[in-house]
C-alpha positions as CSV (number, residue, x, y, z in Angstrom):
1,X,0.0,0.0,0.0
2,X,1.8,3.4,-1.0
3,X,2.3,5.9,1.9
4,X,0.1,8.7,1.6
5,X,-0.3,12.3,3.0
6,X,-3.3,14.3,2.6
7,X,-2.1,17.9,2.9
8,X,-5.1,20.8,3.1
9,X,-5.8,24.4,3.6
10,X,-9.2,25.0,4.7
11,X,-11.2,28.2,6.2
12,X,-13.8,28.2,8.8
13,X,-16.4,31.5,9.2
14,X,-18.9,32.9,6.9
15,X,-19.3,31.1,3.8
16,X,-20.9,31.0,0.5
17,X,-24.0,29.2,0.0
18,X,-26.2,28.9,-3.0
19,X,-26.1,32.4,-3.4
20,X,-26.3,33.3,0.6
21,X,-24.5,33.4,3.3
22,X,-23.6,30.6,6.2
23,X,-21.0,30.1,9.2
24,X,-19.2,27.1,9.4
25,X,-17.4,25.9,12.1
26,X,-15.1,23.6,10.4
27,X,-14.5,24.5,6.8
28,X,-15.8,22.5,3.9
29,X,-12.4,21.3,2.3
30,X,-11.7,20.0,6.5
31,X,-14.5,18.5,6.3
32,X,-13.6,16.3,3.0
33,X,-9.8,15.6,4.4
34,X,-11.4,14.3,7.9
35,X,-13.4,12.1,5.7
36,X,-10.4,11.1,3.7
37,X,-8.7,10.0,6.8
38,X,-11.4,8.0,8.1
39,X,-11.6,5.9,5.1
40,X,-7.8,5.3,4.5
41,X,-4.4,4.9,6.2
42,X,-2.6,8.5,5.8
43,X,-1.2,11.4,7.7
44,X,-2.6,14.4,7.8
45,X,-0.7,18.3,7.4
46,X,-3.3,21.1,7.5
47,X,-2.0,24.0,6.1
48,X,-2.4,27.4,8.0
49,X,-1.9,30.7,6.8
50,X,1.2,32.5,8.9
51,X,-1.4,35.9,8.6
52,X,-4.9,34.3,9.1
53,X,-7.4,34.8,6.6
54,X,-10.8,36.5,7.4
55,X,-13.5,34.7,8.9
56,X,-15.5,37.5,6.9
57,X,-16.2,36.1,3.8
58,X,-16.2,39.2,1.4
59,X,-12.7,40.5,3.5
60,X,-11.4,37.2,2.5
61,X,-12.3,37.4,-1.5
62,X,-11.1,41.1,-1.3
63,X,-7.2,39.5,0.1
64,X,-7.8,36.8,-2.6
65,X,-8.3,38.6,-5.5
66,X,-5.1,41.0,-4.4
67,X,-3.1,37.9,-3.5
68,X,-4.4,36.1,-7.5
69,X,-3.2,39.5,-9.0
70,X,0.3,40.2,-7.4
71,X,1.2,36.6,-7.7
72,X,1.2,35.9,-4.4
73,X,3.3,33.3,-1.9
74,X,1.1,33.8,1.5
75,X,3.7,32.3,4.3
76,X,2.5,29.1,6.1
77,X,2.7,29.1,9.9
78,X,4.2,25.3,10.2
79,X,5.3,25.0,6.7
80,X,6.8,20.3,6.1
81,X,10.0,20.3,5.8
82,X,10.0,17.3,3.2
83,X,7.8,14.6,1.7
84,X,10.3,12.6,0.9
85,X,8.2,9.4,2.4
86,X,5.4,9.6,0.4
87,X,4.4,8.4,-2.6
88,X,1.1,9.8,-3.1
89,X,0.2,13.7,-1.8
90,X,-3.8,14.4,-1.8
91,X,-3.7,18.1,-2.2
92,X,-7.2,19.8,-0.9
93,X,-8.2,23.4,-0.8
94,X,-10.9,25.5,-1.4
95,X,-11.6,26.8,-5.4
96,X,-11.8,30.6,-5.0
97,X,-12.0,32.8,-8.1
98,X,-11.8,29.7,-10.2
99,X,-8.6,28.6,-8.3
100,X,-6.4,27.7,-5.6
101,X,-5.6,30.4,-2.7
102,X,-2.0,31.5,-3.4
103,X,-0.7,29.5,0.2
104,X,-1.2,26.3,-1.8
105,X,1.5,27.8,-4.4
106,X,3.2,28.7,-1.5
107,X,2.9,25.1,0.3
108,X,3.9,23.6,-3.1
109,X,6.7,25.1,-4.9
110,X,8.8,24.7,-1.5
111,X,8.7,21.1,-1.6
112,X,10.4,18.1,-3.7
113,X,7.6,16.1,-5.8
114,X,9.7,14.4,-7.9
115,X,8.3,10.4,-8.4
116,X,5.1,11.5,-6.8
117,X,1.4,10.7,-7.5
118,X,-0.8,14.3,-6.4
119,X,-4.7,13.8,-6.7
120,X,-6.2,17.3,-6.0
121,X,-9.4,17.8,-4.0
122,X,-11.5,20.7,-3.7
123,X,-15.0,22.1,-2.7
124,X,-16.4,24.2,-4.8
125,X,-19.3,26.9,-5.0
126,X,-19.5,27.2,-8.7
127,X,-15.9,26.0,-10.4
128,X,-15.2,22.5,-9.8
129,X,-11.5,21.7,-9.7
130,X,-11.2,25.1,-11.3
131,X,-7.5,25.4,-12.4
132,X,-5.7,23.1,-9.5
133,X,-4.7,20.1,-12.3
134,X,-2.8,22.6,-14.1
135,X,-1.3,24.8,-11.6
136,X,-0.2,21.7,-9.7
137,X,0.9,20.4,-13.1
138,X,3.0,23.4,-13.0
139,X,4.2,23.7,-9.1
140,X,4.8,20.1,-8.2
141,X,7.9,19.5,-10.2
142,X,8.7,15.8,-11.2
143,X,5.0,15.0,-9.9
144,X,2.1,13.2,-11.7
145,X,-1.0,15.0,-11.4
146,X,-3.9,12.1,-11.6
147,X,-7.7,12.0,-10.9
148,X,-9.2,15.0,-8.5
149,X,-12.1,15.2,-6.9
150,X,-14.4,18.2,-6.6
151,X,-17.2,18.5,-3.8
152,X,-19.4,21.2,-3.8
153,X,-19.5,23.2,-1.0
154,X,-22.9,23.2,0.1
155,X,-22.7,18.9,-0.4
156,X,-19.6,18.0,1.6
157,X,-21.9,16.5,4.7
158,X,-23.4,13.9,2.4
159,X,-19.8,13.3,0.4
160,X,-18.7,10.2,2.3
161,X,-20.3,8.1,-0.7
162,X,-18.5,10.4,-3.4
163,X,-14.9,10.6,-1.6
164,X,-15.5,6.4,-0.8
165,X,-15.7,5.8,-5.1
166,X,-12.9,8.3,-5.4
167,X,-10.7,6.7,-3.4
168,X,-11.3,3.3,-4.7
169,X,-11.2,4.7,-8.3
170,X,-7.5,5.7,-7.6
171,X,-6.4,2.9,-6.0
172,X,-6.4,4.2,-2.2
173,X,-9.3,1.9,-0.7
């Protein structure tokens, strides 16, 4: 069985929902990773913002949008040193603006991913896996970027069934 580590940036607070607004106490892409972890052997690295995003949701889009257009590296508080012992990396975050926050460019570019197997997951409002296969195409050097999996948002409660097929699907269950 390959080693795997399922490395995620999530954010709790007000969040979209079908067009409103709602307050979650975990975030949605936590919520998939805890799932993930239930269902198969892994270790798990959250990824935390070394300046913490908003739990205001339109504050947060505002820093997004500035971080997309300056080409942002946010710092992580407790960046991995290596992931050397891995042979598959499950990447989560949230799709915002049709992407990844900038921390995940941040999280990835510092790190070897040569010989590796990344499957993306997200959660999603309105974009899917937005443009995560081929910005991690383009940040995990040496990596192969395989099947992702994209939960909407409001759906990540009744996932388990989705994230069960995924896993199986790519071999991990």
């Amino acid at each position: 069985m390959p080693k795997v580590l399922v490395a995620y940036f999530s954010r709790a607070g007000e969040n979209y929902d079908n067009g409103g607004r709602t307050w979650l106490q975990v975030g949605n892409t936590a919520v998939v990773a805890n799932m993930i972890a239930d269902l198969i052997p892994c270790d798990v690295h959250r990824i935390e913002a070394a300046d913490p995003y908003s739990d205001r949701y339109d504050d947060t889009v505002a820093r997004n949008v500035r971080e997309q257009n300056a080409d942002a590296r946010p710092g992580i508080a407790s960046p991995l040193p290596a992931i050397d012992q891995y042979d598959v990396v499950l990447l989560g975050n949230p799709i915002w603006n049709g992407r990844a926050p900038m921390i995940m460019t941040s999280f990835t570019e510092k790190l070897d991913f040569s010989g590796k197997t990344v499957h993306p997951f997200t959660t999603y409002a309105m974009s899917g896996l937005g443009t995560t296969e081929r910005d991690y195409a383009r940040s995990c050097a040496g990596a192969s970027i395989a099947e992702g999996l994209a939960v909407r948002g409001e759906q990540v409660q009744q996932a388990r069934p989705q994230v069960t097929d995924w896993l199986r699907r790519i071999g991990l269950r």
